[in-house]
N, C-alpha and C positions, 0 to 999 in steps of 0.2 A: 594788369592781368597778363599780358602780350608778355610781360621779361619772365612771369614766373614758366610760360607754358616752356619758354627759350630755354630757362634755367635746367627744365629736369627732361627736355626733350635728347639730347644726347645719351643718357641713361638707359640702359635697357632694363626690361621687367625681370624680377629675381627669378629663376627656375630651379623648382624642386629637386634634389639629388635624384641620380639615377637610381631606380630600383626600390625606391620610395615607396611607391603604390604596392608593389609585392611585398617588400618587409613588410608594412601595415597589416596586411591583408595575411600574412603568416600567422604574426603573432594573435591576430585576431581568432584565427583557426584554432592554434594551438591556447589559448583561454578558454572557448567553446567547448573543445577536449577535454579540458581539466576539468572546467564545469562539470560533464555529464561522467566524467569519471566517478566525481564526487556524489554526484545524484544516483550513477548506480551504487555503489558502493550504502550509500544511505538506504537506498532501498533494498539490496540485499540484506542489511542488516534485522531494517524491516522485518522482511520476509522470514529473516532466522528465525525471530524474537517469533514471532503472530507464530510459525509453526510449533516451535517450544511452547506458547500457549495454549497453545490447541489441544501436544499430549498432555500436560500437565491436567487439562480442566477437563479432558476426557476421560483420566483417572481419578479426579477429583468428582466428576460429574457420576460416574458408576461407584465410587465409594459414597456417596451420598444420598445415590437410587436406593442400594442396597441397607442403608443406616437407616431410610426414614420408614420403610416401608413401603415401599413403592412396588416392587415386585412383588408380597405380599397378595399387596391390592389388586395388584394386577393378576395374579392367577389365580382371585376368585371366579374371573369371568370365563376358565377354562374347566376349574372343579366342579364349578358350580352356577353355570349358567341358568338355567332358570330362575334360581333368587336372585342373580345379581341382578337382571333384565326386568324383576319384579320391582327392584328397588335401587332404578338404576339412577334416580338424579341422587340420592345418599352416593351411589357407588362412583359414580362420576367428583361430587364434590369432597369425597376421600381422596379421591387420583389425583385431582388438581393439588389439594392441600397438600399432599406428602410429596409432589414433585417439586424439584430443589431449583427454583429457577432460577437464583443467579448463580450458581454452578453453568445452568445451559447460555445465563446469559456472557458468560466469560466465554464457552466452548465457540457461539455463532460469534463472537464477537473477531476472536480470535480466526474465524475461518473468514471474515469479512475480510479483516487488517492483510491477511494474507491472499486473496484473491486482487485486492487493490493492489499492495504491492508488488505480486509479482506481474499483473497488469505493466505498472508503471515503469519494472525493471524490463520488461519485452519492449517495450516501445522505446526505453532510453538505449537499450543497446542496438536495437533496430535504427534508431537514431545516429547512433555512434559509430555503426557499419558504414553507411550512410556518406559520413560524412568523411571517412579513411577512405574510401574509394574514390 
């Protein structure tokens, strides 16, 4: 045991290149960057798409008020209020029936995907400020 400590005691312990720890620590950075480039970018997209959503099922949702009867129904209770308030659970379960609800469900859906996303696009570039400075 004594010859081997002999053997490697003249040797000294390997030392890292200089500047090692900062190149790491760059290229580290600069992946972190590209990441959230990539995550806003994704999320902008997002946010295109959910708002294109949004008009689309908002013209889709008032062409479909207007196709089922829905505003009909609805300004009996302005013509002719005291019959509709006569006969208001008919009048009620009219309005339910003729309103186009996955029409509203594409419109709320669409204004969901978009509040999320641009959520998550304010905090990645708040993120990405962040981390430039």
């Amino acid at each position: 045991m004594e010859n081997y400590k002999k053997l490697f005691s003249h040797l000294d312990s390997p030392e890292p290149p200089a500047g090692l720890a900062q190149r790491i620590l760059a290229n580290i950075q600069k992946r972190e960057r590209r990441i959230l480039g990539m995550k806003i970018a994704l999320s902008s997209t997002v946010f295109g798409v959910s708002l294109f959503v949004i008009v689309a099922g908002c013209i889709n949702l008032m062409a479909q008020l207007s196709n089922s009867g829905f505003f009909q129904f609805s300004s009996l209770l302005i013509s002719d209020f005291s019959t509709t308030i006569a006969n208001f659970p008919d009048f009620a379960l009219s309005l339910a029936e003729a309103f186009p609800a996955l029409s509203a469900a594409v419109v709320l859906g669409g204004i969901l995907f978009a509040i999320w996303s641009l959520s998550a696009l304010l905090d990645e570039t708040a993120l990405m400020n962040r981390r430039t400075t």
